[in-house]
C-alpha positions in Angstrom: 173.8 -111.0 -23.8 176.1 -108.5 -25.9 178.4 -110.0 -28.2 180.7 -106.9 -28.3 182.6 -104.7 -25.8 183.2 -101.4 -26.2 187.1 -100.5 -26.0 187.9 -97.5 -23.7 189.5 -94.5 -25.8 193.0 -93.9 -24.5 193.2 -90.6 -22.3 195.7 -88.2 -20.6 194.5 -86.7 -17.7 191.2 -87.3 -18.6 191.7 -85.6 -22.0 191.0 -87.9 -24.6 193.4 -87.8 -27.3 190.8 -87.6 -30.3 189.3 -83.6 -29.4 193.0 -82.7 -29.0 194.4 -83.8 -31.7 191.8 -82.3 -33.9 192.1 -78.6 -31.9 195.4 -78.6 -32.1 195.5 -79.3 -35.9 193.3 -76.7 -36.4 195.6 -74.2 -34.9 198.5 -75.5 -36.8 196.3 -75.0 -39.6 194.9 -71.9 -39.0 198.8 -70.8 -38.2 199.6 -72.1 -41.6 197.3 -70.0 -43.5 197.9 -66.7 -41.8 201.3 -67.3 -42.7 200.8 -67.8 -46.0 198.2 -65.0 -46.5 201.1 -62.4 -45.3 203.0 -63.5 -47.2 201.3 -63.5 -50.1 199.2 -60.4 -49.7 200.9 -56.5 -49.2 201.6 -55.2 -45.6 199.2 -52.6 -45.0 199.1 -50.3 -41.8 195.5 -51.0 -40.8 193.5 -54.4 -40.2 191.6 -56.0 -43.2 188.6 -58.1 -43.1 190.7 -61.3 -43.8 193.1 -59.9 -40.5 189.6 -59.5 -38.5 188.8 -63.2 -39.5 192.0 -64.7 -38.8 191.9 -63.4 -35.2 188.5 -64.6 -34.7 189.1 -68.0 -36.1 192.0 -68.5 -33.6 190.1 -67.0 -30.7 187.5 -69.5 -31.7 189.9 -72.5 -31.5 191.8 -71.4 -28.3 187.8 -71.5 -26.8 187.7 -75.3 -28.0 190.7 -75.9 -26.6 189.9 -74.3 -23.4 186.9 -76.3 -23.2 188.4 -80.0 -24.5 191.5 -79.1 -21.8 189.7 -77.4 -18.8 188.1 -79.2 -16.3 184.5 -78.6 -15.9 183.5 -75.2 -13.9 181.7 -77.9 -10.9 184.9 -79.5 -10.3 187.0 -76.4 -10.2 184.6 -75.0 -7.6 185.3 -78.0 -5.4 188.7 -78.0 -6.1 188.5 -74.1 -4.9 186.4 -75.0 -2.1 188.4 -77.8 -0.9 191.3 -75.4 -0.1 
């Protein structure tokens, strides 16, 4: 017989808080350097390889959020299909 229990993590909607806490640091974070970085760097009229990487970073984190937020693609077939 097991001596422990294992304690649900809390959820909204499904959507446990942990994964969205953690993507939506990264954003702030990801904010907070681009921010910085303009500011710290010249304005120049064409995109540089730290612009290129900034836009892919935050593509890359608006994905994991996509994915930790979104229901999975089964469900909103059904969903679809229910209508």
């Amino acid at each position: 017989m097991p001596t422990h229990t294992r304690v649900p993590r809390p959820t909204i909607f499904g959507i446990q808080y942990h994964s969205c806490g953690i993507t939506l640091t990264l954003l702030l974070t990801l904010t907070g350097i681009n921010y910085c970085s303009t500011e710290a760097l010249p304005n120049l009229p064409y995109s540089t390889a730290l612009d290129r990487y900034h836009d892919a970073a935050h593509a890359f984190v608006f994905a994991c959020i996509a994915q930790v937020m979104l229901p999975p693609p089964s469900l909103l077939l059904a969903l679809l299909l229910a209508l």
